[in-house]
MIPA-641023 format. One line per 3 residues: their letters; for each residue x, y, z of N, C-alpha, C, O. Coordinates in pm, whole numbers. Example, Ala and Ser with C-alpha at 12.3 -4.5 7.8 and 13.67 -1.06 7.14 Angstrom:
! MIPA-641023
as> 1319/-569/780/1230/-450/780/1320/-330/780/1424/-332/846 ~ 1285/-225/708/1367/-106/714/1290/3/787/1341/114/804
END
This chain:
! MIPA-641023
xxx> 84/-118/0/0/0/0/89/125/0/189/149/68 ~ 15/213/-112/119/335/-101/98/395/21/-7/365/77 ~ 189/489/90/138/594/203/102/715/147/114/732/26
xxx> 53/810/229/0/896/162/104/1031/175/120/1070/290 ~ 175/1107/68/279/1177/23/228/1276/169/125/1281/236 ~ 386/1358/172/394/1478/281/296/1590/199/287/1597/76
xxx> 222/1681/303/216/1818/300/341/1885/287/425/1908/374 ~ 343/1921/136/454/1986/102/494/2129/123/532/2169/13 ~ 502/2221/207/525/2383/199/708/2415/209/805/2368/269
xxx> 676/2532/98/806/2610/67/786/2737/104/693/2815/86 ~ 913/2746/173/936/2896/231/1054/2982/132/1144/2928/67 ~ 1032/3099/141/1103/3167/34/1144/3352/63/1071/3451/76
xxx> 1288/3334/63/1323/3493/85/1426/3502/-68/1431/3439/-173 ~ 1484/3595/-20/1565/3630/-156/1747/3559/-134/1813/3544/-237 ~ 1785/3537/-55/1917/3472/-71/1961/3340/-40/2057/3268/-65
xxx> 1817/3335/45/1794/3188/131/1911/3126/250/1958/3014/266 ~ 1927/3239/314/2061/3224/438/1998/3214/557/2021/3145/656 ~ 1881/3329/520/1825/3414/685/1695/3388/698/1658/3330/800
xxx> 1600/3427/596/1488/3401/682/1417/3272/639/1375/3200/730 ~ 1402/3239/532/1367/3145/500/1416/3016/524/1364/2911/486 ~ 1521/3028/591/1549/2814/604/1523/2880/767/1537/2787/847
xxx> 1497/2982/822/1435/2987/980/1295/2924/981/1262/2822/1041 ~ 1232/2993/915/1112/2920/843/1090/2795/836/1005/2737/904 ~ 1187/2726/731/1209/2602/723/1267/2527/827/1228/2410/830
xxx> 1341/2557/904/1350/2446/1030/1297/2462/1125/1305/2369/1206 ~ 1205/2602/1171/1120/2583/1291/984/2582/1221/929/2578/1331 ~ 893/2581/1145/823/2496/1121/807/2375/1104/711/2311/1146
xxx> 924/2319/1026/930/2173/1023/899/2086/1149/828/1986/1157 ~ 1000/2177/1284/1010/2124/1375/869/2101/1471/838/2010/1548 ~ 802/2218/1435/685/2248/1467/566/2109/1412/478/2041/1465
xxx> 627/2120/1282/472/2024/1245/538/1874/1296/459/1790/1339 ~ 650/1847/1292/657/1674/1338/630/1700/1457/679/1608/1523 ~ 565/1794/1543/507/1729/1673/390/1718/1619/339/1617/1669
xxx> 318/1767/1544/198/1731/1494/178/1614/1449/92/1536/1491 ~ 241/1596/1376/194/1509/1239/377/1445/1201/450/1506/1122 ~ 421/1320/1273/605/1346/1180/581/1236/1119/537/1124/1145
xxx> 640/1323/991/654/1230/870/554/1292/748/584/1291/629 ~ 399/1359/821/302/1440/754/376/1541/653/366/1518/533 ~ 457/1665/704/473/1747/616/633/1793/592/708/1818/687
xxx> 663/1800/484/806/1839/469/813/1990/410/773/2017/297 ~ 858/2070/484/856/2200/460/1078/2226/422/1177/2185/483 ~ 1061/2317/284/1165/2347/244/1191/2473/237/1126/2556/301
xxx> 1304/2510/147/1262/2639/97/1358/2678/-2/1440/2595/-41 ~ 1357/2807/-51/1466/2858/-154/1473/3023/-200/1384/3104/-177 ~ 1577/3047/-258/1550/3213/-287/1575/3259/-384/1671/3223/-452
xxx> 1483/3362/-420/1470/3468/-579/1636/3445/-612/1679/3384/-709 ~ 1711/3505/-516/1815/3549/-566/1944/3443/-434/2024/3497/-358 ~ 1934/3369/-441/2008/3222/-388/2127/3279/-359/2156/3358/-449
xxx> 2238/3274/-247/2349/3270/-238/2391/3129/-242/2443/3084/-140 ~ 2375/3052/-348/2380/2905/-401/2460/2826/-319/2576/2866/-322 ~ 2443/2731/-248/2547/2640/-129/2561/2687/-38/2622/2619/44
xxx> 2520/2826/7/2589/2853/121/2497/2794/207/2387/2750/174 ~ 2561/2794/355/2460/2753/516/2404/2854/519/2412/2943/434 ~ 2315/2856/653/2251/2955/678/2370/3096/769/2474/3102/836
xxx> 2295/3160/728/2407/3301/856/2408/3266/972/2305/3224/1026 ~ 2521/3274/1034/2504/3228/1140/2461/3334/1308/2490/3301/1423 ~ 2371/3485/1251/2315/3487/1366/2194/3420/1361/2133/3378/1459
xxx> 2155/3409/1233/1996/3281/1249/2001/3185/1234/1898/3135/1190 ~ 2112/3100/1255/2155/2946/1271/2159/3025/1453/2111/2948/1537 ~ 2177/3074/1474/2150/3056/1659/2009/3065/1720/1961/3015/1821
xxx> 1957/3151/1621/1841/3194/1650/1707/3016/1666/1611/2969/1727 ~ 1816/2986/1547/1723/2863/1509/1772/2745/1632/1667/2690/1663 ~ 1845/2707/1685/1914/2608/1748/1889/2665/1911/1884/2583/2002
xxx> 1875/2794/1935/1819/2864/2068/1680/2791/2097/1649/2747/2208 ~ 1563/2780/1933/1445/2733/1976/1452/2612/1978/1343/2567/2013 ~ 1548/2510/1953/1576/2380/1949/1566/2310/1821/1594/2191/1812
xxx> 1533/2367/1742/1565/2305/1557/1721/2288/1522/1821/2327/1583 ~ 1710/2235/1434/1840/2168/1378/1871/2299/1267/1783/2335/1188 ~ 1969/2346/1270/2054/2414/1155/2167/2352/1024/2228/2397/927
xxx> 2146/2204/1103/2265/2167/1016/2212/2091/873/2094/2080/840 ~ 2335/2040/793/2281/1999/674/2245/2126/546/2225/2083/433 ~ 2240/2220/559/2147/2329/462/2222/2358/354/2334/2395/388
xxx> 2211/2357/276/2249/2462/150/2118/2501/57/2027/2447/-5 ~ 2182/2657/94/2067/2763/6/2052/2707/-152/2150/2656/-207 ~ 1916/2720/-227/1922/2687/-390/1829/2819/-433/1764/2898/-365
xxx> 1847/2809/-533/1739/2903/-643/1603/2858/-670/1562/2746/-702 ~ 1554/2946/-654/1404/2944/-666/1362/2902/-856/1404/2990/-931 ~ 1305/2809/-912/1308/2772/-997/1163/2710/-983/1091/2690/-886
xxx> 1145/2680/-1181/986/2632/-1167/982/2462/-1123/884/2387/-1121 ~ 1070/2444/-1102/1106/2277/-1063/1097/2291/-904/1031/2214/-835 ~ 1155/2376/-865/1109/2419/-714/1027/2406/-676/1018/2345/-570
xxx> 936/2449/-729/804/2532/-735/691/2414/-740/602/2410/-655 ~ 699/2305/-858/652/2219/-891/563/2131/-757/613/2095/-650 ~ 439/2114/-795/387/2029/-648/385/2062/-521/359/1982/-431
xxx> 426/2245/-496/402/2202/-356/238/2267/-348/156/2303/-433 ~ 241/2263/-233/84/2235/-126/63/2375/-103/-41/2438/-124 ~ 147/2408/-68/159/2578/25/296/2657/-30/406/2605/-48
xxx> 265/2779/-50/429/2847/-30/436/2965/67/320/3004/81 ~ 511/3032/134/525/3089/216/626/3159/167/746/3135/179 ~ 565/3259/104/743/3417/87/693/3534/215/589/3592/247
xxx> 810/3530/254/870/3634/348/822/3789/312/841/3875/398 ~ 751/3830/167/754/3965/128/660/3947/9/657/3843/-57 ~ 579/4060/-19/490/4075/-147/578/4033/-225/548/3925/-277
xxx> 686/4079/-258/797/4073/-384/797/3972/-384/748/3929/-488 ~ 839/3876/-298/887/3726/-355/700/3658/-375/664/3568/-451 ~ 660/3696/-330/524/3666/-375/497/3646/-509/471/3549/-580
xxx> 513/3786/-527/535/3831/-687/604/3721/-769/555/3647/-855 ~ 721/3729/-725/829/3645/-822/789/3514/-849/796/3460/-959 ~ 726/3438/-693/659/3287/-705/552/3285/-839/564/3211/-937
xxx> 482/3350/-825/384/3368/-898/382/3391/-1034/304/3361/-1125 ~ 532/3478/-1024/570/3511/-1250/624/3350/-1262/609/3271/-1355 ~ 673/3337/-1166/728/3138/-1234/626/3034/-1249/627/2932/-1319
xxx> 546/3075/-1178/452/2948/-1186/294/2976/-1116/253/2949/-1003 ~ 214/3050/-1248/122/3138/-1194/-4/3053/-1146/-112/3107/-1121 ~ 14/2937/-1137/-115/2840/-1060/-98/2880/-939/-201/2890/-872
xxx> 10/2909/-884/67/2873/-724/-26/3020/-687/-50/3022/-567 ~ -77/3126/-752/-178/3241/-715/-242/3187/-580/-227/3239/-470 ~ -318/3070/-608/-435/3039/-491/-319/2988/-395/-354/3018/-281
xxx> -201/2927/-392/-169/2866/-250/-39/2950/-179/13/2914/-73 ~ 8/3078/-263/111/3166/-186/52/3255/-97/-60/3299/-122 ~ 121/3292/16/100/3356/107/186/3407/167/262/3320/209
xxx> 224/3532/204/317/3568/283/282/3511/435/169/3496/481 ~ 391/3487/492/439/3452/620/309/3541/690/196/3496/707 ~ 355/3676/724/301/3741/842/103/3800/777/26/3874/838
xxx> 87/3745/670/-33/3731/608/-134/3617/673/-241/3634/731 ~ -47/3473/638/-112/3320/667/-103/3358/819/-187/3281/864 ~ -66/3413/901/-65/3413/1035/-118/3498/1071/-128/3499/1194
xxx> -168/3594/1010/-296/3701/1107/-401/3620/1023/-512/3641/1070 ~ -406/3524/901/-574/3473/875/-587/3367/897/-697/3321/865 ~ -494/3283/955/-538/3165/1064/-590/3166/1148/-682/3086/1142
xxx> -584/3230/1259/-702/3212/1327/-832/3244/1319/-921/3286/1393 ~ -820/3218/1234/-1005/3306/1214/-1027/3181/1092/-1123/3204/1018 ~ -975/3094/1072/-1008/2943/1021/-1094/2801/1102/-1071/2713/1185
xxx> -1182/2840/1032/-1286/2648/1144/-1247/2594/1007/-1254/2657/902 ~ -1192/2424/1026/-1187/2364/942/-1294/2256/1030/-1258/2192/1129 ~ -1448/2250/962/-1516/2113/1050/-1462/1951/1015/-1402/1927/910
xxx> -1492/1842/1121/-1510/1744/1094/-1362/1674/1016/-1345/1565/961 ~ -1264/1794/1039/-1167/1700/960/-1005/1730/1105/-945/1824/1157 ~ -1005/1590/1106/-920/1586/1205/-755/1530/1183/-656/1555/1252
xxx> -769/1442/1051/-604/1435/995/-555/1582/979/-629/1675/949 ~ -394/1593/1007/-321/1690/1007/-300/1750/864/-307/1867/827 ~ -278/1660/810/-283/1702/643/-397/1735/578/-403/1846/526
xxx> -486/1664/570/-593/1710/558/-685/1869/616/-773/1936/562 ~ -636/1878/709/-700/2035/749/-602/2128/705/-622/2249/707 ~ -491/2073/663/-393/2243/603/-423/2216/490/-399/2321/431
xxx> -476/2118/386/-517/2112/246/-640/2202/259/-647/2310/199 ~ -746/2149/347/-846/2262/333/-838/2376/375/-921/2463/347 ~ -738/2394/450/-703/2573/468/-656/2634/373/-670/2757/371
xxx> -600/2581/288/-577/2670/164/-690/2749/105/-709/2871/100 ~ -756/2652/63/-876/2770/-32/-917/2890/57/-911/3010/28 ~ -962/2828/176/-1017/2910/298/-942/3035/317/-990/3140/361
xxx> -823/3016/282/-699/3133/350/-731/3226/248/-757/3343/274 ~ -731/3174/117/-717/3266/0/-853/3365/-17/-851/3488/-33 ~ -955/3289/-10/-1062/3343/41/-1074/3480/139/-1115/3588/96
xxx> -1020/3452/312/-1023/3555/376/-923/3646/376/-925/3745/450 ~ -832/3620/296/-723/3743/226/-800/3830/157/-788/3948/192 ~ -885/3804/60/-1009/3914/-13/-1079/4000/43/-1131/4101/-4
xxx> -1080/3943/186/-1176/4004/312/-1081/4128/343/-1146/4210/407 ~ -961/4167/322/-913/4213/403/-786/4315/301/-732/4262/204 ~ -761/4425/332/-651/4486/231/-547/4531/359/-556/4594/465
xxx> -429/4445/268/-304/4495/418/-258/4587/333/-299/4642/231 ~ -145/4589/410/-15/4682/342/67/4590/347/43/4483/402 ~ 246/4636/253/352/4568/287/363/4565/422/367/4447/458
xxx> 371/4643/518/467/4718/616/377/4578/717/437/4517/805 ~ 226/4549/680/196/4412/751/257/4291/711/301/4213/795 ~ 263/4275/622/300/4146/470/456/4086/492/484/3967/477
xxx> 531/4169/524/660/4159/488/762/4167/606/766/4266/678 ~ 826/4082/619/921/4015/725/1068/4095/656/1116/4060/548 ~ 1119/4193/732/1243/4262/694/1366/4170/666/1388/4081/747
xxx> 1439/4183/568/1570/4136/535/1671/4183/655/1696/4300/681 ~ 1726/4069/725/1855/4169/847/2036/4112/773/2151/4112/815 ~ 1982/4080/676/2137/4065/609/2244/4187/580/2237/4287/509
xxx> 2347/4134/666/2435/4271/671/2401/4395/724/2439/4504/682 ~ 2311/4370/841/2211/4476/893/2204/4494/1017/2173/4379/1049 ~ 2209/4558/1122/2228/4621/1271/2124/4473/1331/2034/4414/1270
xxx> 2184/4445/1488/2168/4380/1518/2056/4359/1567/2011/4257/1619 ~ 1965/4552/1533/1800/4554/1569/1717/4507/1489/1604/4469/1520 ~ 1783/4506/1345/1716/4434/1205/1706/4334/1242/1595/4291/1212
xxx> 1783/4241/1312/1794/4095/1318/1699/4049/1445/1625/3951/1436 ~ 1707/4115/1544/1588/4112/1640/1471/4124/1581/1387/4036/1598 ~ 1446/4234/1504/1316/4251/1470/1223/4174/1392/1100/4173/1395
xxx> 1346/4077/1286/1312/3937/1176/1266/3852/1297/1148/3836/1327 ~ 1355/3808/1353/1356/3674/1497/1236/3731/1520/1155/3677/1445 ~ 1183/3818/1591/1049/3828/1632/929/3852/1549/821/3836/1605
xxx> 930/3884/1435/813/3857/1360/854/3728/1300/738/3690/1284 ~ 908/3650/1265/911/3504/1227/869/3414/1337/797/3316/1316 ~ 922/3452/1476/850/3364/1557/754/3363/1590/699/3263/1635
xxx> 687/3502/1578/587/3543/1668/496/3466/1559/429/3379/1613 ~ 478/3475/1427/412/3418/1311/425/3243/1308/338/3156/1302 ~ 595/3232/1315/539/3061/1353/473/2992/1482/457/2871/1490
xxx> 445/3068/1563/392/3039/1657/220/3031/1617/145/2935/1629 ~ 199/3129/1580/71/3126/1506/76/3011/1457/67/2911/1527 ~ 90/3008/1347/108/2863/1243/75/2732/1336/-16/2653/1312
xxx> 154/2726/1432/217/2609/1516/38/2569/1612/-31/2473/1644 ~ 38/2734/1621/-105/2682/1758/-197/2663/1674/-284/2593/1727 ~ -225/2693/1556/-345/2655/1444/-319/2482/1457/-396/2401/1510
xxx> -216/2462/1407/-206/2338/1386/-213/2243/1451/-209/2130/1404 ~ -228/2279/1623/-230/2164/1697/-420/2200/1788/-465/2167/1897 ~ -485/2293/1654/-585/2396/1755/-724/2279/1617/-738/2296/1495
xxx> -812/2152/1729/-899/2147/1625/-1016/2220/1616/-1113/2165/1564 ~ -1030/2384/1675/-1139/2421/1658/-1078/2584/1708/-1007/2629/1798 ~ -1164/2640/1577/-1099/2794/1563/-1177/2891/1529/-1281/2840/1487
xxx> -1181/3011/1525/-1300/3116/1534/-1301/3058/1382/-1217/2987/1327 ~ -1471/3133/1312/-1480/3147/1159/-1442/3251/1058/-1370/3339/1103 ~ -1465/3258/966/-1443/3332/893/-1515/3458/883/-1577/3440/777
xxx> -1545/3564/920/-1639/3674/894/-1712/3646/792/-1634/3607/705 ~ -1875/3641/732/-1875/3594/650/-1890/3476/540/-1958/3465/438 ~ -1785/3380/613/-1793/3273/560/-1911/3185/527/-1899/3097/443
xx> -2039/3208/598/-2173/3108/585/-2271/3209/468/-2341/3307/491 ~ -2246/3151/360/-2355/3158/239/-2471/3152/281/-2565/3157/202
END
């Protein structure tokens, strides 16, 4: 019997050092308490510093919350990248943008980071209690109550702290966590406010 494939999500900044494999290893870490083995979350960037590890003030940042840093090398964001996943997660409208000129199906399942985490909670997924299964149906749902709502960047977008004062880098660490934390309590949450709206 086949098993049934991971919930696939890709996370995505522009060099893929800093914020995005943070992304990628404290979510990951996040969903195998959920669900391990359920979802494999990756990531990659517009503009790749190709092989390199991650930087290492957010290889501390990441290993402070107890995720693994090791193993990584950054790649390029490509339509092979791109290919099959479930969810994507860019760090910024722009890379939003960019997901989207490569591979314009992915419209309904991209989301910025600090976007998917102010419209999660306000997600009821009924009657469905596999882990995979309720982030498949949060997709449409998400895309949906994004329409409900007009941000700005200055909400949307998780600052670049590359080569940047050590308040830039505080300020990423805390909107990435504060957002995967979101993520994290959705996911272990089977019952959640609704959607404004949502009942036809």
């Amino acid at each position: 019997m086949t098993s049934t494939p991971p919930f696939r999500i890709l996370a995505v900044c522009t060099g893929n050092i800093c914020r995005s494999p943070m992304v990628e290893r404290l979510l990951q870490a996040e969903l195998d308490e959920v669900s391990p083995g359920g979802f494999r979350v990756t990531s990659a960037g517009t503009g790749a510093l190709i092989g390199h590890g991650i930087e290492p003030h957010v290889e501390g940042f990441i290993r402070v919350m107890g995720a693994s840093a090791a193993d990584f090398q950054s790649r390029q964001l490509t339509p092979d990248v791109l290919k099959e996943q479930d969810l994507v997660i860019a760090l910024t409208r722009a890379h939003r943008s960019s997901i989207v000129e490569l591979q314009p199906a992915l419209l309904k399942k991209t989301f910025t980071l600090l976007e998917l985490a102010r419209i999660l909670p306000n997600i009821e997924i009924h009657h469905v209690t596999d882990p995979r299964a309720r982030w498949e149906s949060m997709v449409p749902l998400a895309l949906r109550a994004r329409s409900l709502h007009r941000s700005t960047p200055q909400e949307d977008d998780v600052v670049d702290p590359y080569r940047r004062s050590d308040d830039i880098y505080e300020q990423m660490r805390r909107d990435v966590l504060t957002a995967i934390g979101v993520l994290a309590a959705w996911a272990n949450t089977r019952s959640t406010t609704e959607i404004p709206g949502s009942k036809d």
